[in-house]
C-alpha positions as CSV (number, residue, x, y, z in Angstrom):
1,X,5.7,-28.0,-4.5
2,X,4.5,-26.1,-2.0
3,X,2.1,-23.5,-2.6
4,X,3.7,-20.4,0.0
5,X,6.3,-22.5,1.0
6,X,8.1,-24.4,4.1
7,X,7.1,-21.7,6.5
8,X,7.9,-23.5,9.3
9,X,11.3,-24.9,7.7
10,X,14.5,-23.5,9.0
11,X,17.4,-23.1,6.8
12,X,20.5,-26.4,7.5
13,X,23.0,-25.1,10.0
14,X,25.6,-23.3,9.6
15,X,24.7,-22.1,6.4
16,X,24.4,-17.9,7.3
17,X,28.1,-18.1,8.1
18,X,30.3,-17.1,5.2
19,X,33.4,-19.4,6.2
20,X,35.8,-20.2,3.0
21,X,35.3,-19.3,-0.5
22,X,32.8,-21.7,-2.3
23,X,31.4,-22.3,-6.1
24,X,29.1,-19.5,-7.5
25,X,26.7,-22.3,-8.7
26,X,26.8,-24.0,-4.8
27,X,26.0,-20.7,-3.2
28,X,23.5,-20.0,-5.6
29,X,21.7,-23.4,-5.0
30,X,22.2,-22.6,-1.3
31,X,20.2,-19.3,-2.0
32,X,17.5,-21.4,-3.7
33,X,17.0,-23.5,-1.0
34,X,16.8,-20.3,1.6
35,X,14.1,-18.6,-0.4
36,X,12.2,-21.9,-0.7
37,X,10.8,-20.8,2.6
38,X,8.9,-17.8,2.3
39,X,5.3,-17.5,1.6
40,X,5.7,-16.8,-2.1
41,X,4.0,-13.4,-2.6
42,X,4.4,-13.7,-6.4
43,X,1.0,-16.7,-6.0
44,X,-2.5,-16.0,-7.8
45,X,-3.9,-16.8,-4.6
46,X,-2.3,-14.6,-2.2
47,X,-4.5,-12.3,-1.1
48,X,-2.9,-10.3,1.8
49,X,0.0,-7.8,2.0
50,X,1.0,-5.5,-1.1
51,X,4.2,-6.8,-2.8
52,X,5.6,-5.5,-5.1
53,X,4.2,-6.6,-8.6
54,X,4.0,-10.6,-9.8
55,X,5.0,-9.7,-13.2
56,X,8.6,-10.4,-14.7
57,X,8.1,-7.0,-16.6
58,X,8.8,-5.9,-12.7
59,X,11.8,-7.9,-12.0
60,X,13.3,-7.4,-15.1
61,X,13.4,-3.7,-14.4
62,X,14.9,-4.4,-10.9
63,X,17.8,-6.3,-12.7
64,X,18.6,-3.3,-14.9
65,X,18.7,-0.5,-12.2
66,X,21.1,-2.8,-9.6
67,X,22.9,-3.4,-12.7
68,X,23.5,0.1,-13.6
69,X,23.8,1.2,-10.1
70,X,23.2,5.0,-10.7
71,X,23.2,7.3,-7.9
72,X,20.3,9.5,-7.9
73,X,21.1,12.4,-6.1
74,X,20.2,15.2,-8.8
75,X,20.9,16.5,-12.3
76,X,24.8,16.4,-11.9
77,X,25.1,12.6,-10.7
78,X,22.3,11.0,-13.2
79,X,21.2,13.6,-15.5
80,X,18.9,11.4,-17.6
81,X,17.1,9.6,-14.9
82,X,16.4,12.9,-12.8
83,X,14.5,13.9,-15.9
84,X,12.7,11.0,-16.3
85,X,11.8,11.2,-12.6
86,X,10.7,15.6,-13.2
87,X,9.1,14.5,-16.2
88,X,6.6,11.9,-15.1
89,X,6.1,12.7,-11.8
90,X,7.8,15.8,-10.4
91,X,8.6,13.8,-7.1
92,X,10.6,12.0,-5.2
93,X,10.8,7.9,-5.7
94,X,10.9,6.7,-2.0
95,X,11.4,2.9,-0.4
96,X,7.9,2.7,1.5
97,X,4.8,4.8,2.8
98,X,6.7,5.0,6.5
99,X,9.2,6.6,5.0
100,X,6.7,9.2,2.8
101,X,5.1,10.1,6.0
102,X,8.4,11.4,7.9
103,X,9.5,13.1,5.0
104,X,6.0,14.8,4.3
105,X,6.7,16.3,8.1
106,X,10.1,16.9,7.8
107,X,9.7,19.4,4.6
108,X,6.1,21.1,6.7
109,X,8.3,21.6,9.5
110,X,11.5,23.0,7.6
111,X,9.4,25.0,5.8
112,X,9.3,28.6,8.4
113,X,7.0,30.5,6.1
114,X,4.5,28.5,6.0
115,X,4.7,26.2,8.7
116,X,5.5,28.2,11.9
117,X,3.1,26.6,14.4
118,X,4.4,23.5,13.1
119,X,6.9,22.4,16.3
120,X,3.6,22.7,18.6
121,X,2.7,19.0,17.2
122,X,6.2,17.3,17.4
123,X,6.7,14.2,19.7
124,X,3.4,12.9,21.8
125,X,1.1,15.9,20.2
126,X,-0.3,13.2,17.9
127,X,-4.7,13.1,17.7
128,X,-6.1,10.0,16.1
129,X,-9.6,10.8,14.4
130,X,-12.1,8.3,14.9
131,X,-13.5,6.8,11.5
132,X,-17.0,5.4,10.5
133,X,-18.7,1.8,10.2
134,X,-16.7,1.9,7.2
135,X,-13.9,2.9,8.1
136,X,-13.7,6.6,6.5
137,X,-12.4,9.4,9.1
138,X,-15.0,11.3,10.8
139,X,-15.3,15.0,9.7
140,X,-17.3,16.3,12.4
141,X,-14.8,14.5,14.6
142,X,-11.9,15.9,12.7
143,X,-13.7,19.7,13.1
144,X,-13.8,19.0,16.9
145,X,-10.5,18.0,17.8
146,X,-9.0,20.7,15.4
147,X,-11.4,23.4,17.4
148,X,-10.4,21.8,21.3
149,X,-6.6,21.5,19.8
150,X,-7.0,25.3,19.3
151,X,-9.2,26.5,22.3
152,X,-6.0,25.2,24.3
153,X,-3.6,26.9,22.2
154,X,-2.3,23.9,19.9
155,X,-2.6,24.8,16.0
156,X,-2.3,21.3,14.1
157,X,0.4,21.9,10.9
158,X,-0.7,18.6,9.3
159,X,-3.5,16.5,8.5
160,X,-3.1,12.9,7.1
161,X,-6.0,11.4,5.1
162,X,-5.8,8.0,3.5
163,X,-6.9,7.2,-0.4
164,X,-7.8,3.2,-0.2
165,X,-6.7,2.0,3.3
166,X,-4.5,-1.1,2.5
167,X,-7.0,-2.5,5.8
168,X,-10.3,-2.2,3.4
169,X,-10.1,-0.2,0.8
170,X,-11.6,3.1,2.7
171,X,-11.2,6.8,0.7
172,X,-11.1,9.8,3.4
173,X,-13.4,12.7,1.7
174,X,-10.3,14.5,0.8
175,X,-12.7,17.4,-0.3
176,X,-14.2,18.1,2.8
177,X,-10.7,17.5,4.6
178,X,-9.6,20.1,2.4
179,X,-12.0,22.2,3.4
180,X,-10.6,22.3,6.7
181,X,-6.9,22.5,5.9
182,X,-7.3,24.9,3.4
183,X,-6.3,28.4,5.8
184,X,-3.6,27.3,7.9
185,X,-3.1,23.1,7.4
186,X,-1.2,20.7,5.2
187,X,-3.7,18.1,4.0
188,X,-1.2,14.9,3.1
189,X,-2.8,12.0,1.6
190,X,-1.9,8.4,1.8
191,X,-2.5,6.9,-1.6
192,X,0.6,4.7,-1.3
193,X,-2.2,1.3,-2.1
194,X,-5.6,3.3,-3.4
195,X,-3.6,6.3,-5.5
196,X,-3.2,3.8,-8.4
197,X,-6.8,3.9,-9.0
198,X,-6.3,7.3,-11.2
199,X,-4.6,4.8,-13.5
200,X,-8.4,2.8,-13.8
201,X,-11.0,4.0,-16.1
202,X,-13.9,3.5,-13.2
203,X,-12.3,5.1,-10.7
204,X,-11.0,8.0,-12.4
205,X,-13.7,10.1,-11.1
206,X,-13.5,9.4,-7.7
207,X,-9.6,9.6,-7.6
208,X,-9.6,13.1,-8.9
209,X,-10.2,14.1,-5.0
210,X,-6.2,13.2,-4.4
211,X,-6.0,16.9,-6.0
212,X,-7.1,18.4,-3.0
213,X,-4.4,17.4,-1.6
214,X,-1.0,19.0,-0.6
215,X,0.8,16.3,-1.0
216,X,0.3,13.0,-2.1
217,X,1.7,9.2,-1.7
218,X,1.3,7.1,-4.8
219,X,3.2,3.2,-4.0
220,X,6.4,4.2,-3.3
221,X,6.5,7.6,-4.8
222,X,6.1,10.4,-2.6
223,X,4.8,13.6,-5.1
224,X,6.9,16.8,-3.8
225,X,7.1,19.1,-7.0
226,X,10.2,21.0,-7.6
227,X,11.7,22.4,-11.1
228,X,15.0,21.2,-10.5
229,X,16.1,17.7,-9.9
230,X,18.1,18.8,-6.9
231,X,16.4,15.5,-4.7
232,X,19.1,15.1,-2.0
233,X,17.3,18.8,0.0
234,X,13.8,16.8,-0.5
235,X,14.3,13.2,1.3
236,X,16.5,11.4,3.8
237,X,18.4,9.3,1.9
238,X,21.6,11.1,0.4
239,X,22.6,8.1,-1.6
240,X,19.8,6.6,-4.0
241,X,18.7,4.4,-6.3
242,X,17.1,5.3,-10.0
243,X,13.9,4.4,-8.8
244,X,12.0,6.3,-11.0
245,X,13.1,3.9,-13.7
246,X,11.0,1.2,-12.6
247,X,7.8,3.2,-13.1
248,X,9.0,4.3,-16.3
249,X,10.1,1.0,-17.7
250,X,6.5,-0.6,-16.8
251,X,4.7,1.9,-18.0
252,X,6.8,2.3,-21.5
253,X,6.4,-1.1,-22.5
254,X,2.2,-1.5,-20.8
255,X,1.5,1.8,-22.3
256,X,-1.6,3.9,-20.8
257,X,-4.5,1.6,-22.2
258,X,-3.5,-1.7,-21.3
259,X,-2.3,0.0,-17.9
260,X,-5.9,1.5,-17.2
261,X,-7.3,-1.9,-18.3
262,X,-5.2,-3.9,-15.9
263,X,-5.7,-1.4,-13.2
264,X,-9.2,-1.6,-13.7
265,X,-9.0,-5.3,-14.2
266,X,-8.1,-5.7,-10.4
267,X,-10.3,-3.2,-9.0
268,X,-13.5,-5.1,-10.6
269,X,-12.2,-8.9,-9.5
270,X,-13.7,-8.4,-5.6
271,X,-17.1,-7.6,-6.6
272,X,-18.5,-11.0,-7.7
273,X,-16.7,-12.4,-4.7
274,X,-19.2,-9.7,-2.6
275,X,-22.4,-10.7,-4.5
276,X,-21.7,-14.5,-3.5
277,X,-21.3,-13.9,0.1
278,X,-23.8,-11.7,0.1
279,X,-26.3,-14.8,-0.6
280,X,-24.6,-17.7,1.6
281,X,-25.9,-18.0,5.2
282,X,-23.3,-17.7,7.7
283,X,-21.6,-15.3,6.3
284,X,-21.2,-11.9,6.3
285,X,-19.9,-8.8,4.5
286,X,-17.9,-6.3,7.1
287,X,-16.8,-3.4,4.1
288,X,-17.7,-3.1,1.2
289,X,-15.6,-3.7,-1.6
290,X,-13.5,-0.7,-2.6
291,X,-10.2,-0.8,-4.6
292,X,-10.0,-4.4,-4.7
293,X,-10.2,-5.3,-1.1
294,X,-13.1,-6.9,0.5
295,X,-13.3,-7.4,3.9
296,X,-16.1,-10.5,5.2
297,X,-16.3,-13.1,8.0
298,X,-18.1,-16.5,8.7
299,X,-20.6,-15.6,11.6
300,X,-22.4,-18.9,12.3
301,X,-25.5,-18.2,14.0
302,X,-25.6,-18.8,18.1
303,X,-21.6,-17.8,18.8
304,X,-20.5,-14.9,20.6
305,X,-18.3,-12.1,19.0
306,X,-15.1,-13.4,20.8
307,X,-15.9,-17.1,19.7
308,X,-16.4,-16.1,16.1
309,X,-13.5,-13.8,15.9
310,X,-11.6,-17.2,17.0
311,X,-12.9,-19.0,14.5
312,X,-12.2,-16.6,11.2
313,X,-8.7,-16.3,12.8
314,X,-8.2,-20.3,12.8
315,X,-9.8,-20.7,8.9
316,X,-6.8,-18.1,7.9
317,X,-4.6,-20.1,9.6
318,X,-6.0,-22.9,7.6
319,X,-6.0,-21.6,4.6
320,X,-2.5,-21.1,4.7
321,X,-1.4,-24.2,6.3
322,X,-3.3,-26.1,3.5
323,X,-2.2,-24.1,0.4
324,X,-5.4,-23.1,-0.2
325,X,-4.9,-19.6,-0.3
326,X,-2.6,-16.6,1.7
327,X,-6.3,-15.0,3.6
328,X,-4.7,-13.0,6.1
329,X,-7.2,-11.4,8.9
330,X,-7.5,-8.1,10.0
331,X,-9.4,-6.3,12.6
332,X,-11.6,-3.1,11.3
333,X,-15.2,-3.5,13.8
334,X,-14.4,-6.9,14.2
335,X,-11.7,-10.0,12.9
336,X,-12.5,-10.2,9.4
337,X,-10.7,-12.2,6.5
338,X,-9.3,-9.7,4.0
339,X,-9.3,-10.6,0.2
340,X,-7.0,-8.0,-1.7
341,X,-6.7,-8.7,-5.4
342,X,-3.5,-7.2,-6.5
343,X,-2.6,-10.2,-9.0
344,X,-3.4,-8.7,-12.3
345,X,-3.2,-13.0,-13.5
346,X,-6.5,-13.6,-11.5
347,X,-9.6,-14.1,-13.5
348,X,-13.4,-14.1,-12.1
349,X,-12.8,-17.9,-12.2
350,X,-10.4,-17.8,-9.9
351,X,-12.6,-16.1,-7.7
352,X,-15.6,-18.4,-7.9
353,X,-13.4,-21.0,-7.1
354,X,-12.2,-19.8,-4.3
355,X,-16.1,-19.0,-3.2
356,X,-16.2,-22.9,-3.6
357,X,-13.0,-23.7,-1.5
358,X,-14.2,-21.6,1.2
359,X,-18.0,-22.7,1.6
């Protein structure tokens, strides 16, 4: 079998065309055969993108809440799962991140007390702030544009930080960013990958800077807090799913200890893969490993920068062709490979071996 699939397969003709009635048990081996080609996202070895979780404990959940199909619009539709959702996170259970980040300025600019400079920054008023060599926005920079922004009569309502870039792993210093937002801003952090590290026991520490934030994005949970479960005035979507069940469920039957210890389990795998690359010739670390992501290249000595950014982009492609292992690339100074060890399956023997695969 093939490790992430026929990606280049295409599915027999004719077959996305409904036509007449057939067997349950044909169409279902017809579905079989369309998902056999996919990269399978559920591998130990994937590395790239940010599924949702490998374990059945997650699909089972997802079986439940389509089979119960309750609408989620507040207190008077679902009662029970509305508190579930105010009691464990006082927020609103979202699809993605995209959709976190239109809502976050939707409610800023809705919001006239607070928020009445906010229309000066709709459509092409947008500033991108510049971030480090390791890829952590640039205060200073930050400070600047917010000072030039005002100087020519534009007053910024919102500030987006990120809390583990899904890219490498990078935390904004949400202290310092709140700092500036603190008179007249909305800080809102993006923690939709990095947030879960306030479930870890080594990272508690450092994620205890999401609480200078506004408002934060944890997965797919977007952390608006209200007293009543009234959640159709807080999103987009009028008609919802009970998505706050699927946290709950997971976390019911993990419980908080083996749920820190898995968490933490993933956040530690990347680190011996840093200390043997650190020690091979040829290649090199780009960031440092934060949050389970690592980001490194080979860089053979005597080839350009364009040459070698060829070359890392072809031993992905390789990789991947060969069912090695899913090593996407991604571009932070330069093309690097990305390792990001979501796969709570994965043992440091996993990790060595792919040290072994790769050199």
């Amino acid at each position: 079998m093939q490790v992430f699939g026929h990606l280049r397969a295409v599915s027999p003709p004719g077959i996305g065309i409904p036509g007449p009635a057939r067997p349950i048990l044909q169409v279902i081996e017809e579905a079989y055969s369309i998902f056999d080609h996919w990269m399978r996202l559920n591998h130990l070895l994937l590395f790239s993108f940010i599924p949702s979780s490998a374990l059945q404990l997650s699909w089972l959940i997802h079986v439940l809440v389509s089979a119960f199909n309750t609408h989620v619009r507040s207190d008077r539709t679902a009662s029970s799962p509305c508190g579930i959702g105010i009691e464990l996170t006082r927020g609103i259970f979202v699809s993605g991140g995209s959709l976190t980040s239109i809502i976050v300025a939707r409610n800023a600019i809705l919001a006239p007390n607070d928020y009445p400079r906010a229309l000066i920054y709709i459509g092409d008023q947008i500033r991108k702030v510049p971030s480090d060599d390791s890829c952590r926005m640039r205060v200073r920079a930050l400070r600047k544009q917010t000072q030039d922004g005002k100087a020519k009569g534009l007053f910024p309502f919102l500030i987006v930080g990120t809390f583990g870039c899904t890219g490498s792993g990078a935390i904004d210093p949400c202290k310092e960013l709140s700092d500036i937002t603190k008179e007249e801003n909305w800080l809102y952090v993006d923690g939709a990958y990095g947030a879960s590290a306030a479930l870890s026991h080594s990272q508690h520490q450092t994620a205890s800077e999401l609480g200078y934030a506004d408002s934060v994005a944890w997965d797919e949970h977007e952390w608006l807090t209200r007293d009543k479960a009234e959640f159709w005035g807080l999103g987009l979507e009028l008609t919802r799913p009970a998505r706050t069940m699927s946290l709950w469920f997971t976390l019911r039957v993990l419980g908080t200890v083996r749920t820190r210890k898995m968490t933490d389990h993933r956040i530690n795998l990347v680190e011996p893969l840093q200390r043997q690359l650190e020690v091979l010739p040829d290649w090199e670390i780009l960031t440092l490993a934060s949050l389970a992501i690592l980001n490194f290249r080979y860089e053979p000595v005597g080839r350009s920068d364009e040459k070698v950014d060829l070359v890392n982009l072809e031993l992905s492609r390789r990789f991947i062709e060969r069912n090695i292992a899913a090593i996407m690339t991604v571009e932070t100074r330069r093309v690097a490979l990305r390792v990001r060890c979501i796969n709570t399956r994965l043992r440091v023997e996993d990790m060595v071996n792919l040290i072994r695969t790769l050199t």
